[in-house]
mmCIF entry with sequence, helices, sheets and N, C-alpha, C, O atoms, coordinates in Angstrom:
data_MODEL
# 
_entry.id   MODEL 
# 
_entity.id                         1 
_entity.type                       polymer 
_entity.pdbx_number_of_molecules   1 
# 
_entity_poly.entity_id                      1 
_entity_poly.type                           'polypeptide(L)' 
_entity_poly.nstd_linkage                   no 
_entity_poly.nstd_monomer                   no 
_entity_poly.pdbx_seq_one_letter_code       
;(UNK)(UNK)(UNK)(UNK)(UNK)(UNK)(UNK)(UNK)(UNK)(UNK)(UNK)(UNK)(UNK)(UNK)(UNK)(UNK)
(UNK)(UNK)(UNK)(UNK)(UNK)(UNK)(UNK)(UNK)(UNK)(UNK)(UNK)(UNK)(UNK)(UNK)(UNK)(UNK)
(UNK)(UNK)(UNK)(UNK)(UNK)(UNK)(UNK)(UNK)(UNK)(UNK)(UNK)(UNK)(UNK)(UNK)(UNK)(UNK)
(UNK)
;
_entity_poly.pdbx_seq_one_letter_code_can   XXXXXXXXXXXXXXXXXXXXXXXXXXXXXXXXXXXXXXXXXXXXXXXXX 
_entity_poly.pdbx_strand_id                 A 
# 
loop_
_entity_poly_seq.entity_id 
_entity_poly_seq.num 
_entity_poly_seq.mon_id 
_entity_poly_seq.hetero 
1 1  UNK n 
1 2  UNK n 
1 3  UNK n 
1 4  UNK n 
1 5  UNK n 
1 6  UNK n 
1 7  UNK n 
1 8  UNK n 
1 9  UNK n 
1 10 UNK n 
1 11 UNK n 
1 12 UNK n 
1 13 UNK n 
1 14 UNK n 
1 15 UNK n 
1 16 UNK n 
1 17 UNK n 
1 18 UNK n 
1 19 UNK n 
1 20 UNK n 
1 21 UNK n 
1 22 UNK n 
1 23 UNK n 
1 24 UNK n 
1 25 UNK n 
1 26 UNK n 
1 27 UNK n 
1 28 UNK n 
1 29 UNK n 
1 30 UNK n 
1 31 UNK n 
1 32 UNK n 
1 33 UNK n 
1 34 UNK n 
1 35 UNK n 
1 36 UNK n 
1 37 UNK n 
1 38 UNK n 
1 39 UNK n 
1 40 UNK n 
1 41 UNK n 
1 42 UNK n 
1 43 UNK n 
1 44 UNK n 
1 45 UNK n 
1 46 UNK n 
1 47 UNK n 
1 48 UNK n 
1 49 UNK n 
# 
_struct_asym.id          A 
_struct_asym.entity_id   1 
# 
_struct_conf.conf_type_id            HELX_P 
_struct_conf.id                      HELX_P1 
_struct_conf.pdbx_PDB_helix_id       AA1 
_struct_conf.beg_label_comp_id       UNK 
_struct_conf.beg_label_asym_id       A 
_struct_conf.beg_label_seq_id        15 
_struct_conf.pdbx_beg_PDB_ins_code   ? 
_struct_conf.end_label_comp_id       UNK 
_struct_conf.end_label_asym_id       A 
_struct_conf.end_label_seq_id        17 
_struct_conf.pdbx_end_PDB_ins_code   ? 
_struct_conf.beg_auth_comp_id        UNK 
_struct_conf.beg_auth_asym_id        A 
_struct_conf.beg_auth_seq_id         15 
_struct_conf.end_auth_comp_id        UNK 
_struct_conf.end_auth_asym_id        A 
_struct_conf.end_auth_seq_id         17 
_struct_conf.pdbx_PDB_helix_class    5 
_struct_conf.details                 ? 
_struct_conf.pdbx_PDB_helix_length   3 
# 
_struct_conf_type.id          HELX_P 
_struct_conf_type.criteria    ? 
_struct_conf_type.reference   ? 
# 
_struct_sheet.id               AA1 
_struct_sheet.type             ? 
_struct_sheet.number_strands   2 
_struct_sheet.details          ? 
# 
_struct_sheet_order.sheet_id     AA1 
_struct_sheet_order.range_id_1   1 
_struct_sheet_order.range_id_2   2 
_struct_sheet_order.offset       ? 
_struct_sheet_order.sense        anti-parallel 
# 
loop_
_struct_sheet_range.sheet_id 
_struct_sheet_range.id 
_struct_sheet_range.beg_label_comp_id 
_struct_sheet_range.beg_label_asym_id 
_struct_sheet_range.beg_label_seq_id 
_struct_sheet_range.pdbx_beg_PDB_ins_code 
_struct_sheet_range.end_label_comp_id 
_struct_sheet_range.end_label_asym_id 
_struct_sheet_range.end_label_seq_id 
_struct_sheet_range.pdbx_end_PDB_ins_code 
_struct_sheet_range.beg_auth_comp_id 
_struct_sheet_range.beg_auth_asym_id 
_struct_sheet_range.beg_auth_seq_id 
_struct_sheet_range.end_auth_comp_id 
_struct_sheet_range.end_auth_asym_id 
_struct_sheet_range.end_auth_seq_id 
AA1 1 UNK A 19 ? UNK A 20 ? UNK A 19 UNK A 20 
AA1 2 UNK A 33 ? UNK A 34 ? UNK A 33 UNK A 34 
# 
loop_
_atom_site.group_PDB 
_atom_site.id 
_atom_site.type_symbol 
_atom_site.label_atom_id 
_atom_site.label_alt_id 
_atom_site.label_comp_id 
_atom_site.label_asym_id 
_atom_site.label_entity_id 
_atom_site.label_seq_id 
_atom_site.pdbx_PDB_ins_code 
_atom_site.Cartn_x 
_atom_site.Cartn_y 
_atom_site.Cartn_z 
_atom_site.occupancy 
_atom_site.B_iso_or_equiv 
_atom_site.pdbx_formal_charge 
_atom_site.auth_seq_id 
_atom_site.auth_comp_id 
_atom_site.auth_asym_id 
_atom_site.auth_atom_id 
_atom_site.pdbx_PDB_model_num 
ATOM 1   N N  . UNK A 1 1  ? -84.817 74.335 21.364 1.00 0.00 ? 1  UNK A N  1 
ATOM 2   C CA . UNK A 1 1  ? -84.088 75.530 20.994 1.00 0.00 ? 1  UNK A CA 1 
ATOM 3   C C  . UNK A 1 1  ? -83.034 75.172 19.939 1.00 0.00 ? 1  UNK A C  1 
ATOM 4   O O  . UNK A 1 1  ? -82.205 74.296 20.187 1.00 0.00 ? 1  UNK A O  1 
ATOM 5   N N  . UNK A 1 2  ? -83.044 75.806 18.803 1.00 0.00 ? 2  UNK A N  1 
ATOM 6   C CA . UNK A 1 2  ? -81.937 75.735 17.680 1.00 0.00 ? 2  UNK A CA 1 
ATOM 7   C C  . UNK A 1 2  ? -81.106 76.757 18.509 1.00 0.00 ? 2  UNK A C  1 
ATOM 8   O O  . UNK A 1 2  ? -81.437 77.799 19.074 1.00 0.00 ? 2  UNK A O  1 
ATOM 9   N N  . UNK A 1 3  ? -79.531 75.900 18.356 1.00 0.00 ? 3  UNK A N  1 
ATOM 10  C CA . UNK A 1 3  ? -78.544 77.307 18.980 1.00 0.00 ? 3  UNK A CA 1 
ATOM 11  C C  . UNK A 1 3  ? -77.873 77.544 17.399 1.00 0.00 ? 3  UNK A C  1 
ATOM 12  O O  . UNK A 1 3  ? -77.817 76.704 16.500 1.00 0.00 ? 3  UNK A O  1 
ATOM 13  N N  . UNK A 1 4  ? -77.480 78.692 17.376 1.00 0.00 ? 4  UNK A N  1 
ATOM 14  C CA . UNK A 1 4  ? -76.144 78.939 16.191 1.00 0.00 ? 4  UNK A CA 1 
ATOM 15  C C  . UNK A 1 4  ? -74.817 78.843 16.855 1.00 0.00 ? 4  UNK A C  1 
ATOM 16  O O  . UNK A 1 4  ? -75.107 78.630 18.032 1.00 0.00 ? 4  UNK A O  1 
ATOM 17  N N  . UNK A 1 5  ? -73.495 78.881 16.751 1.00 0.00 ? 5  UNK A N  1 
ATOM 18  C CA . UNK A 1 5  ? -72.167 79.590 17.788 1.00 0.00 ? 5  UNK A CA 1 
ATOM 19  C C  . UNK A 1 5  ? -71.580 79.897 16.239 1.00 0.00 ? 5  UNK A C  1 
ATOM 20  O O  . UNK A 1 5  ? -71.496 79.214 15.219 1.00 0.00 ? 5  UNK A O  1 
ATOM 21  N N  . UNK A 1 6  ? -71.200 81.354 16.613 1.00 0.00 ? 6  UNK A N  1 
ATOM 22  C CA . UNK A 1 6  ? -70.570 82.582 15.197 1.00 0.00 ? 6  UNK A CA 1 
ATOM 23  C C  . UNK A 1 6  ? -68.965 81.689 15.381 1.00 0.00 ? 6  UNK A C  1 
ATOM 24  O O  . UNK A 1 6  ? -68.319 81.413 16.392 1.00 0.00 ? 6  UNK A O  1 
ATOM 25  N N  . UNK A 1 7  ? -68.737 81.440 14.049 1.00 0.00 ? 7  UNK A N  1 
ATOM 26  C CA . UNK A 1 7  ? -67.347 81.111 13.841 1.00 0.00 ? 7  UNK A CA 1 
ATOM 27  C C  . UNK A 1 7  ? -66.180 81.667 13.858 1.00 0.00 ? 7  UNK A C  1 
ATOM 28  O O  . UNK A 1 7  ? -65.032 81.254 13.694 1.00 0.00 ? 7  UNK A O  1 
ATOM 29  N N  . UNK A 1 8  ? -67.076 83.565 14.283 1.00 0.00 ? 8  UNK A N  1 
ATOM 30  C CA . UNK A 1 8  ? -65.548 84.206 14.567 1.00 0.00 ? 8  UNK A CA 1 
ATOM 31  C C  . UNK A 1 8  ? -65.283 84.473 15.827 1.00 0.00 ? 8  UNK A C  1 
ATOM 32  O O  . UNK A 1 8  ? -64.141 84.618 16.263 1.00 0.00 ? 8  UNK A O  1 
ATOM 33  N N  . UNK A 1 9  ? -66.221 84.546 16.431 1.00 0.00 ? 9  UNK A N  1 
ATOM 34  C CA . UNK A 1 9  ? -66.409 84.998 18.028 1.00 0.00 ? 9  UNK A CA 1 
ATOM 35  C C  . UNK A 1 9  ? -66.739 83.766 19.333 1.00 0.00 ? 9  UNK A C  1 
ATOM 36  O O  . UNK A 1 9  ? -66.414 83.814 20.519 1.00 0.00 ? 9  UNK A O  1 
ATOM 37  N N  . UNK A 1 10 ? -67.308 82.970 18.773 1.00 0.00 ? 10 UNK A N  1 
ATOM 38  C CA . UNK A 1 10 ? -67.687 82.228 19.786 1.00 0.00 ? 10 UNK A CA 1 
ATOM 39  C C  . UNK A 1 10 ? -69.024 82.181 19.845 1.00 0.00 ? 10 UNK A C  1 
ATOM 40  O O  . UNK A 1 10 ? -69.642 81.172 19.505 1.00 0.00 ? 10 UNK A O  1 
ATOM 41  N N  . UNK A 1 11 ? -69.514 83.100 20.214 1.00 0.00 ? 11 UNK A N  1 
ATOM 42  C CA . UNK A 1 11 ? -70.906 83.646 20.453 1.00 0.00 ? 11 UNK A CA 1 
ATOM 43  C C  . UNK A 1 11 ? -72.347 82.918 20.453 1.00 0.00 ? 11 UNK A C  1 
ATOM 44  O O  . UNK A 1 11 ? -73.186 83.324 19.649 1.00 0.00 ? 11 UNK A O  1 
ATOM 45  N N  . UNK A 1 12 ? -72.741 81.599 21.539 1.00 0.00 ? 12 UNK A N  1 
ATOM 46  C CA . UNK A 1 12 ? -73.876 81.166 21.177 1.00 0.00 ? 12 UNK A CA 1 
ATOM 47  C C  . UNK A 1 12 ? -75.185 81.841 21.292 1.00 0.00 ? 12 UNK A C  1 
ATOM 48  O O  . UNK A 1 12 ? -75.445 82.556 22.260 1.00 0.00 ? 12 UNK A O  1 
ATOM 49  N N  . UNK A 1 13 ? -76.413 81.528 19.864 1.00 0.00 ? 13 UNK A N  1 
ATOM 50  C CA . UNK A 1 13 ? -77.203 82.260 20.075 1.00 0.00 ? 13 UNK A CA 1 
ATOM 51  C C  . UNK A 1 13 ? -78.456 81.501 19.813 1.00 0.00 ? 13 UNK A C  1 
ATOM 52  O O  . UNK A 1 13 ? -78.425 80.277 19.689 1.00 0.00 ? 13 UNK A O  1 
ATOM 53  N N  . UNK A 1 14 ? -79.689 82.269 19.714 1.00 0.00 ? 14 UNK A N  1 
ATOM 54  C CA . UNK A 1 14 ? -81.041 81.707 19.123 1.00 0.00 ? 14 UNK A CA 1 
ATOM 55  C C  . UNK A 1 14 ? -80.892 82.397 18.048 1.00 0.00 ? 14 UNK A C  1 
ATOM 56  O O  . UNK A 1 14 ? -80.327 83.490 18.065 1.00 0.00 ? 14 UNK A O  1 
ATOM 57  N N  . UNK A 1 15 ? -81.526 81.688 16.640 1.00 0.00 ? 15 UNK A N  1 
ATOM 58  C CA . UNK A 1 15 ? -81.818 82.504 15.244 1.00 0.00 ? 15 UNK A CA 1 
ATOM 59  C C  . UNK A 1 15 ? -82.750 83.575 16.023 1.00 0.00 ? 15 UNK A C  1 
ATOM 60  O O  . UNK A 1 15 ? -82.215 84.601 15.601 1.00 0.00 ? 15 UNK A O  1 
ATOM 61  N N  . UNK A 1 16 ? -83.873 84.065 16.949 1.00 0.00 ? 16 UNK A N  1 
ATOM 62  C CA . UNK A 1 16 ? -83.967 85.073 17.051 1.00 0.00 ? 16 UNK A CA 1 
ATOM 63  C C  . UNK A 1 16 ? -83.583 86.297 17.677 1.00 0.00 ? 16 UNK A C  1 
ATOM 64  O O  . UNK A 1 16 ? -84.189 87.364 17.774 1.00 0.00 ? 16 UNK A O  1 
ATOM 65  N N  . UNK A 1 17 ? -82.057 85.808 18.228 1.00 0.00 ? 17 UNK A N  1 
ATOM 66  C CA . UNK A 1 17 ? -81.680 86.998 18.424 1.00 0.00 ? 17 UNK A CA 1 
ATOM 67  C C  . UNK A 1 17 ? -80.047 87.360 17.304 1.00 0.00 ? 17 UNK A C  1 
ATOM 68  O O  . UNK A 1 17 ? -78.999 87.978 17.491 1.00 0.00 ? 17 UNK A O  1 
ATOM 69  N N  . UNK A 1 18 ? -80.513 86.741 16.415 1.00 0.00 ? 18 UNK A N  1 
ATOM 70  C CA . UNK A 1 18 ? -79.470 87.264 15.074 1.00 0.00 ? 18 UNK A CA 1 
ATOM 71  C C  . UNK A 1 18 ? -79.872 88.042 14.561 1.00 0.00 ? 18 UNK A C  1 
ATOM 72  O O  . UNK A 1 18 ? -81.088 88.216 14.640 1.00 0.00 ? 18 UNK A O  1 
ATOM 73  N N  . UNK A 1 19 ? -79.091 88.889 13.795 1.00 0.00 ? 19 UNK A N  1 
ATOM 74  C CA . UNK A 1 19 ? -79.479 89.932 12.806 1.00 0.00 ? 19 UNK A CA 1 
ATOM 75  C C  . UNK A 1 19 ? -79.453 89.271 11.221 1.00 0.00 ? 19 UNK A C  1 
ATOM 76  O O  . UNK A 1 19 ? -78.778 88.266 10.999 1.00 0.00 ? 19 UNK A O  1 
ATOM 77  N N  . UNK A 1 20 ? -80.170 89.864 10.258 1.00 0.00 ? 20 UNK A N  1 
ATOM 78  C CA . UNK A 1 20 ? -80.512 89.350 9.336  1.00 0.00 ? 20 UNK A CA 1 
ATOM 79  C C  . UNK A 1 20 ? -79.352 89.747 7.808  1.00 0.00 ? 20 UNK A C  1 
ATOM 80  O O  . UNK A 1 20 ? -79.131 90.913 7.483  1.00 0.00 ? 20 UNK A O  1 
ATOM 81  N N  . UNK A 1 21 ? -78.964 88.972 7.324  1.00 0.00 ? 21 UNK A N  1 
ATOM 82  C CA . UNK A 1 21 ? -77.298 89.524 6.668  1.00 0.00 ? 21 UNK A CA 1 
ATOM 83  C C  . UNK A 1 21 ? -77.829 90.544 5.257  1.00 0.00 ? 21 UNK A C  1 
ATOM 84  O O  . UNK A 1 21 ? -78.442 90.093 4.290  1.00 0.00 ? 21 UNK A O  1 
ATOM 85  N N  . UNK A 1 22 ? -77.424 91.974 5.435  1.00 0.00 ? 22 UNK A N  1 
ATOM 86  C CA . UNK A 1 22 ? -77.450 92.754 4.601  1.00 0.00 ? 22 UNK A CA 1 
ATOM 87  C C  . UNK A 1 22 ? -76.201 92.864 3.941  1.00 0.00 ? 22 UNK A C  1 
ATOM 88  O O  . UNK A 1 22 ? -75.617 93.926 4.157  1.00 0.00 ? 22 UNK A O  1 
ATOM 89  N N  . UNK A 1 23 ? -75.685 92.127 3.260  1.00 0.00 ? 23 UNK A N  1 
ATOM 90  C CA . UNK A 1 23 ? -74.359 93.037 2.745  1.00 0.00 ? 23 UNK A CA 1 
ATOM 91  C C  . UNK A 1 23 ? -74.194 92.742 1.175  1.00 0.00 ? 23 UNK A C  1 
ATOM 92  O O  . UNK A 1 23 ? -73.529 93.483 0.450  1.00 0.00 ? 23 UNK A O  1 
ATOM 93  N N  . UNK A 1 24 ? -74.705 91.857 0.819  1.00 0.00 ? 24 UNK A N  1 
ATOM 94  C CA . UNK A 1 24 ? -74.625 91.689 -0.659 1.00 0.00 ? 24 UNK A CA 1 
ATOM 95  C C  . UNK A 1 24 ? -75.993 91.598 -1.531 1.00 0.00 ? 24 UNK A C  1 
ATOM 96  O O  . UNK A 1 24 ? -76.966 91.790 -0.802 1.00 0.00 ? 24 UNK A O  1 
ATOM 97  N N  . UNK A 1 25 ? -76.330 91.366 -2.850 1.00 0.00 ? 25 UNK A N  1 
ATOM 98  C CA . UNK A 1 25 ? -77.130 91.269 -3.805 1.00 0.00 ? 25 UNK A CA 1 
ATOM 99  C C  . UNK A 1 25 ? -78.378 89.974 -3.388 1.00 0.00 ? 25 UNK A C  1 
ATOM 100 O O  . UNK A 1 25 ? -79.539 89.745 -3.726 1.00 0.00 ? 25 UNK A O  1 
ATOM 101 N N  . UNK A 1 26 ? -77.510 89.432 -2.606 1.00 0.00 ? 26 UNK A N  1 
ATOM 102 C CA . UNK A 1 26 ? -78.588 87.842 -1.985 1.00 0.00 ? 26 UNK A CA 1 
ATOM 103 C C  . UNK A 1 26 ? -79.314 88.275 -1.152 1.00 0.00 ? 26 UNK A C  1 
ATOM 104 O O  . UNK A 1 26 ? -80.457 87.822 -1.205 1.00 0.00 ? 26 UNK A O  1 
ATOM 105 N N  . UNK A 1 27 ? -79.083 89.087 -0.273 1.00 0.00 ? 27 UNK A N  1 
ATOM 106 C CA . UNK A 1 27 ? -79.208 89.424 1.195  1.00 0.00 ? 27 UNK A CA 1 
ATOM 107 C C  . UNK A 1 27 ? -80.728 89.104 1.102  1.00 0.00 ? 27 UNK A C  1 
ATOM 108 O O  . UNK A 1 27 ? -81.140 88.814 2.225  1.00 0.00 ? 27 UNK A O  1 
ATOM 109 N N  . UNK A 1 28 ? -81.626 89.058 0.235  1.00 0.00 ? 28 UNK A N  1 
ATOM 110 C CA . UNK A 1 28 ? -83.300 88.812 0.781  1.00 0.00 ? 28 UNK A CA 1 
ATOM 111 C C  . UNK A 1 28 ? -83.155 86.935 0.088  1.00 0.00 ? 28 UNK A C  1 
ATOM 112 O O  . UNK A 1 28 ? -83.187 86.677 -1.116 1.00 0.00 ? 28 UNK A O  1 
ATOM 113 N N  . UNK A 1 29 ? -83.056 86.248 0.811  1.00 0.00 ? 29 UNK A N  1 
ATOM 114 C CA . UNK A 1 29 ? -82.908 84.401 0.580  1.00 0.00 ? 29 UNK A CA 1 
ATOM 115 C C  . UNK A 1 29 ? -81.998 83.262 0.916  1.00 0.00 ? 29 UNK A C  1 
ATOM 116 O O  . UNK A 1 29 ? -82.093 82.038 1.005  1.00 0.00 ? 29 UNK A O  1 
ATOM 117 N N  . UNK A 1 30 ? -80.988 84.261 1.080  1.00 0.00 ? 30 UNK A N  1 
ATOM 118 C CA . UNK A 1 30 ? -79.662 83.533 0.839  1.00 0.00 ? 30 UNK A CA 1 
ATOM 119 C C  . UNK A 1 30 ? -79.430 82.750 2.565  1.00 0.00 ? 30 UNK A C  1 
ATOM 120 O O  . UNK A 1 30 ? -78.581 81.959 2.977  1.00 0.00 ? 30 UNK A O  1 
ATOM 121 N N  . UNK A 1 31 ? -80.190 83.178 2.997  1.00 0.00 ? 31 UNK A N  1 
ATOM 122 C CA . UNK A 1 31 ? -80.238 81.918 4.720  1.00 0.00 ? 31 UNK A CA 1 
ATOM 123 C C  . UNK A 1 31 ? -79.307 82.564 5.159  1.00 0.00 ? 31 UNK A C  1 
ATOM 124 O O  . UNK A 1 31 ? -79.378 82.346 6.369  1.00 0.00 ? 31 UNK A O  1 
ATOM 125 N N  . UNK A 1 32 ? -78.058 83.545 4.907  1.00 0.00 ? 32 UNK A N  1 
ATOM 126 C CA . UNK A 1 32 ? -76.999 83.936 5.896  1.00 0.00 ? 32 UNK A CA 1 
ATOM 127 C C  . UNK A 1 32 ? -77.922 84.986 7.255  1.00 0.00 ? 32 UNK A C  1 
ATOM 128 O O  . UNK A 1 32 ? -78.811 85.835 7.190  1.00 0.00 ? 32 UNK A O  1 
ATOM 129 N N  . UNK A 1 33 ? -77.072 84.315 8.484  1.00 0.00 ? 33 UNK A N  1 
ATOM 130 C CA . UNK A 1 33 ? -77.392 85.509 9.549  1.00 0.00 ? 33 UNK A CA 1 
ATOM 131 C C  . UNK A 1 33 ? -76.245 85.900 9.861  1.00 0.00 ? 33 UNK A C  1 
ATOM 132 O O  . UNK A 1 33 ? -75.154 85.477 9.478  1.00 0.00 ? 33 UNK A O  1 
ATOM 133 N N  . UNK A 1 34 ? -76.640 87.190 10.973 1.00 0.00 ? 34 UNK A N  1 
ATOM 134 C CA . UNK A 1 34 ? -75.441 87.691 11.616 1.00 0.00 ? 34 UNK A CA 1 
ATOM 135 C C  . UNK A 1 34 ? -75.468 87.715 13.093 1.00 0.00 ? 34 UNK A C  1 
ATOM 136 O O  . UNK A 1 34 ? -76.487 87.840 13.772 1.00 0.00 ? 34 UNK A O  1 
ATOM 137 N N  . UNK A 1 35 ? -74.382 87.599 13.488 1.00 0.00 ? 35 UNK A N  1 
ATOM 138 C CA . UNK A 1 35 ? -74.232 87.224 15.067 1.00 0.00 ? 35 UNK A CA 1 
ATOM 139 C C  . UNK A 1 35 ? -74.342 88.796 15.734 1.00 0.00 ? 35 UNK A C  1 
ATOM 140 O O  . UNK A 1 35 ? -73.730 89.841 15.512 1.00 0.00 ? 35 UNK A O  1 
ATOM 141 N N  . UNK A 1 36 ? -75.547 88.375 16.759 1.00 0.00 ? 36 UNK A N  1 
ATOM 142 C CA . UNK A 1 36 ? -75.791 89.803 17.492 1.00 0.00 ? 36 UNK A CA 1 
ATOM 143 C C  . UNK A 1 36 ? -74.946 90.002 18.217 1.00 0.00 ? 36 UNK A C  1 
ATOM 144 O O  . UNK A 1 36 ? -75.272 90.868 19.028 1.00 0.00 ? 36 UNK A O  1 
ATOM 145 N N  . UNK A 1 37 ? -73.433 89.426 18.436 1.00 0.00 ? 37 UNK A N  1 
ATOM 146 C CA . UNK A 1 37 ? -72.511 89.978 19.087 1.00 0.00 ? 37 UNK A CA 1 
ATOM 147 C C  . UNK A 1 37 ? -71.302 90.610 18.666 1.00 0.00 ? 37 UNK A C  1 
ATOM 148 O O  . UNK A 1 37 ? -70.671 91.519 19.205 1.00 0.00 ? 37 UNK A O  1 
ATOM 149 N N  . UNK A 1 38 ? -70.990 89.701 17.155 1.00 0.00 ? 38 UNK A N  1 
ATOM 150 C CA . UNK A 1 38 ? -69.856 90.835 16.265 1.00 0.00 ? 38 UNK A CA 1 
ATOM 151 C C  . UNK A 1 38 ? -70.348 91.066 15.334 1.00 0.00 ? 38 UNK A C  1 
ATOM 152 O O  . UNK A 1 38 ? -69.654 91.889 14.737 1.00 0.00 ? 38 UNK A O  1 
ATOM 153 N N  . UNK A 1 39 ? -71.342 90.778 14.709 1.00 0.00 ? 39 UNK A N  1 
ATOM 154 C CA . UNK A 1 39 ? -72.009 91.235 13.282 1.00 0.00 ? 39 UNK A CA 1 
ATOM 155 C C  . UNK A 1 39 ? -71.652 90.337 12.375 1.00 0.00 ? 39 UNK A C  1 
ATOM 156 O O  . UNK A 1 39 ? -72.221 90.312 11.284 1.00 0.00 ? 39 UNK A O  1 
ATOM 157 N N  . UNK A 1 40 ? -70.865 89.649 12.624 1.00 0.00 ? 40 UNK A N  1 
ATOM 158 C CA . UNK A 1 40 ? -70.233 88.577 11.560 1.00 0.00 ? 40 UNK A CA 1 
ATOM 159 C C  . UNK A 1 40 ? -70.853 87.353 10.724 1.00 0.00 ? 40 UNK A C  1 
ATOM 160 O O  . UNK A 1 40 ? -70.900 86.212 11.184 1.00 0.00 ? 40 UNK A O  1 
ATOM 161 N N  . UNK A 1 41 ? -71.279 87.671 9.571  1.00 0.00 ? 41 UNK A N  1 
ATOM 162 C CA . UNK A 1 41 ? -71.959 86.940 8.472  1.00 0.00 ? 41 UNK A CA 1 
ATOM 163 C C  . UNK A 1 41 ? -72.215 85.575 8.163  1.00 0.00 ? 41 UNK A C  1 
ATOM 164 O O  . UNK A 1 41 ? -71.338 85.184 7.393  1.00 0.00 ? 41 UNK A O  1 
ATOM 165 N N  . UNK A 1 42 ? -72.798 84.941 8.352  1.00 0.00 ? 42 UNK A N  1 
ATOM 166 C CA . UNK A 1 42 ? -72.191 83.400 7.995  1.00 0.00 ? 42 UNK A CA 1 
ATOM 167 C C  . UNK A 1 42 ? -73.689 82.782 7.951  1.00 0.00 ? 42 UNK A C  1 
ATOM 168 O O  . UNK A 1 42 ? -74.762 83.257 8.324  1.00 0.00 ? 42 UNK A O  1 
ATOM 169 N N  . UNK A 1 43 ? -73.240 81.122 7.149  1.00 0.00 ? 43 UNK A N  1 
ATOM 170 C CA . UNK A 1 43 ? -74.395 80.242 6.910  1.00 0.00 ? 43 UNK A CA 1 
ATOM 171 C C  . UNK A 1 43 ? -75.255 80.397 8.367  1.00 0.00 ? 43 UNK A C  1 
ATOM 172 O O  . UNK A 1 43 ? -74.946 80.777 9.496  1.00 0.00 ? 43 UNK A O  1 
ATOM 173 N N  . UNK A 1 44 ? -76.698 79.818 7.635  1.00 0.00 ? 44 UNK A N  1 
ATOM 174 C CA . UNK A 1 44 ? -77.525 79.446 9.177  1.00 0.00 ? 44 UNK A CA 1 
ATOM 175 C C  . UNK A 1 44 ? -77.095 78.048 9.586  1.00 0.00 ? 44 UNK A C  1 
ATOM 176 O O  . UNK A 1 44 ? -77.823 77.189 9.087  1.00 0.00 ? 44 UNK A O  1 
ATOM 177 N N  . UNK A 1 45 ? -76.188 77.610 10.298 1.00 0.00 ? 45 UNK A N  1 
ATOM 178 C CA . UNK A 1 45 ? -76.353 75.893 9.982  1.00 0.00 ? 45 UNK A CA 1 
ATOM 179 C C  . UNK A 1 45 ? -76.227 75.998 11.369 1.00 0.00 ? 45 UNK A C  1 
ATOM 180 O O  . UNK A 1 45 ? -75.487 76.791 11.951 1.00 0.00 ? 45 UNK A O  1 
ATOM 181 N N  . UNK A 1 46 ? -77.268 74.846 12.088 1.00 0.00 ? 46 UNK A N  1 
ATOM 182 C CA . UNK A 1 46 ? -77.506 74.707 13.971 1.00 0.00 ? 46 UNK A CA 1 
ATOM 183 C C  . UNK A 1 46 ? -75.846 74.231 14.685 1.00 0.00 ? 46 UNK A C  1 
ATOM 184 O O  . UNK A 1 46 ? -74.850 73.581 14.368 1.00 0.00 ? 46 UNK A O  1 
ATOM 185 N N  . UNK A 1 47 ? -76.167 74.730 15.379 1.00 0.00 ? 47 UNK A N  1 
ATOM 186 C CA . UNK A 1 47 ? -74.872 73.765 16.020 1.00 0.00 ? 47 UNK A CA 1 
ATOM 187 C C  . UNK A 1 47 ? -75.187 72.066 16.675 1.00 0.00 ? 47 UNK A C  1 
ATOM 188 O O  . UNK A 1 47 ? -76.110 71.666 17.385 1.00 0.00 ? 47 UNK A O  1 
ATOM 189 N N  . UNK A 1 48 ? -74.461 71.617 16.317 1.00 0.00 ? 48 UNK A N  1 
ATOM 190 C CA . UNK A 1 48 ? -75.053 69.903 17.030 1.00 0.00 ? 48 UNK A CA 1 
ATOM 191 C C  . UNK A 1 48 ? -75.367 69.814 18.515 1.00 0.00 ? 48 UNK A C  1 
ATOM 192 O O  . UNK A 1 48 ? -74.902 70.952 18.589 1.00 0.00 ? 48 UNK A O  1 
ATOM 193 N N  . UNK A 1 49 ? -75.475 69.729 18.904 1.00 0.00 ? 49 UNK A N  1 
ATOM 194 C CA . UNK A 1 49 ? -75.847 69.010 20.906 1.00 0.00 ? 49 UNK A CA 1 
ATOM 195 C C  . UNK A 1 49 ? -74.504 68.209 21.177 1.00 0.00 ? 49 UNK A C  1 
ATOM 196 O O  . UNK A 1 49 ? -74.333 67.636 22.253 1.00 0.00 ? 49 UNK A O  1 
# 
């Protein structure tokens, strides 16, 4: 299991239960997700073990 944890909330997750980042001109490549718990934008990068 890849986990993410959102850097504003805490929030650990699986990339499939993130939402996919709509908010700017990149939004189809740019690897950002969003945390299905505050919506909050950020790189995909795993969290370590």
């Amino acid at each position: 299991m890849t986990a993410y944890r959102c850097p504003l909330c805490g929030t650990v997750f699986e990339k499939a239960q993130a939402t996919g980042c709509a908010g700017c001109a990149m939004a189809r490549g740019c690897g950002a997700i969003a945390c299905p718990n505050c919506g909050h934008e950020f790189a995909a990068i795993p969290e370590e073990a």
